[in-house]
C-alpha positions in Angstrom: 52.5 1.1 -3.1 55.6 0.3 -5.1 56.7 -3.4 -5.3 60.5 -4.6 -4.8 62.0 -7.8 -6.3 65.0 -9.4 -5.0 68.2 -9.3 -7.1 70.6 -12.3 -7.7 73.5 -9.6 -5.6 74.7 -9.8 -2.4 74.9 -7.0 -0.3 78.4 -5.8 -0.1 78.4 -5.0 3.4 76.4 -7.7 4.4 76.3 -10.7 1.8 72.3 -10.7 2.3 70.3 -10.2 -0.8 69.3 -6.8 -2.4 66.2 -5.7 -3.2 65.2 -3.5 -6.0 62.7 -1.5 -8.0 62.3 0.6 -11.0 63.2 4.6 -10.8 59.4 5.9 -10.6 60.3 9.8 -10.9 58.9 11.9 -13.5 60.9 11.8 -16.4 63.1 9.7 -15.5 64.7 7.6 -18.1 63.6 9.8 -20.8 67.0 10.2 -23.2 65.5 13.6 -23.9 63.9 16.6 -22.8 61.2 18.3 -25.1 63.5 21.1 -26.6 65.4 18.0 -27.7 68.7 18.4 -25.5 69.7 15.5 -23.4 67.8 15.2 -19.5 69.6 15.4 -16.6 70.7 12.7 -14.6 68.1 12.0 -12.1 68.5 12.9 -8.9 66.0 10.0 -7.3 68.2 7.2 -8.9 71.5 8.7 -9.9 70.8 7.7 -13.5 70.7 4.4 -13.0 67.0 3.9 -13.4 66.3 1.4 -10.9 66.6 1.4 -6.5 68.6 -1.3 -5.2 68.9 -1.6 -1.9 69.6 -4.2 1.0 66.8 -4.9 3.7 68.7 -6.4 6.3 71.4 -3.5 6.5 70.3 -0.3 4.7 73.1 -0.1 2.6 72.2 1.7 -0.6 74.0 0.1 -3.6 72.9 3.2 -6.1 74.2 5.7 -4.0 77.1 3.7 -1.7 76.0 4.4 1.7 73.9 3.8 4.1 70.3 4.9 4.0 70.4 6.5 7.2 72.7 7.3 10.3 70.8 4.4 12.6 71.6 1.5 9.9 75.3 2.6 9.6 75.5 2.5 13.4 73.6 -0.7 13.8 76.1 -2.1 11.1 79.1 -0.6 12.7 78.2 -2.1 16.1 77.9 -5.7 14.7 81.0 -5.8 12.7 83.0 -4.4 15.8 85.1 -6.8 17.9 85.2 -7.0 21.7 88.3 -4.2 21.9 86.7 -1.8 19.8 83.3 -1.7 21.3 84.8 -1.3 25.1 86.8 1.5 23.6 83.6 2.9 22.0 81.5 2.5 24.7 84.4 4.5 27.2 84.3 7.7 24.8 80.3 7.3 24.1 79.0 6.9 27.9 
């Protein structure tokens, strides 16, 4: 099991704090490959060599979004006021 550490960053959607851990994928952070050319960027982290994400929301600070569909809605839905949930709720139901 892979340990995360909180960061000293807020969450920019939430202002709670991020958590993070270091890119574990296989060859990641290498500068470069074995015929001497430069690696790719890695596709697990983006390049950055670390996760960083928020536990409260989802949000994915590596990436910018959301980790997955039910944390965007759930962050939609408590950032909505009054008006636009009864208009949401009309074209949902």
């Amino acid at each position: 099991m892979i340990d995360w550490e909180y960061t000293d960053d807020e969450c920019p959607k939430c202002g709670e704090q991020m958590a993070w851990r270091r890119c574990d994928a296989l060859g990641c952070g290498d500068d470069l490959e074995d015929d001497g050319f430069p690696a790719g960027i890695c596709d697990s982290c983006n390049g950055k060599g670390y996760h960083e994400w928020c536990r409260e929301c989802g949000w994915d600070n590596v990436f910018n979004h959301f980790l997955s569909p039910q944390y965007e809605r759930e962050w939609i839905e408590r950032t909505r006021t009054d008006g636009e949930k009864a208009v949401l709720e009309h074209f949902w139901n």
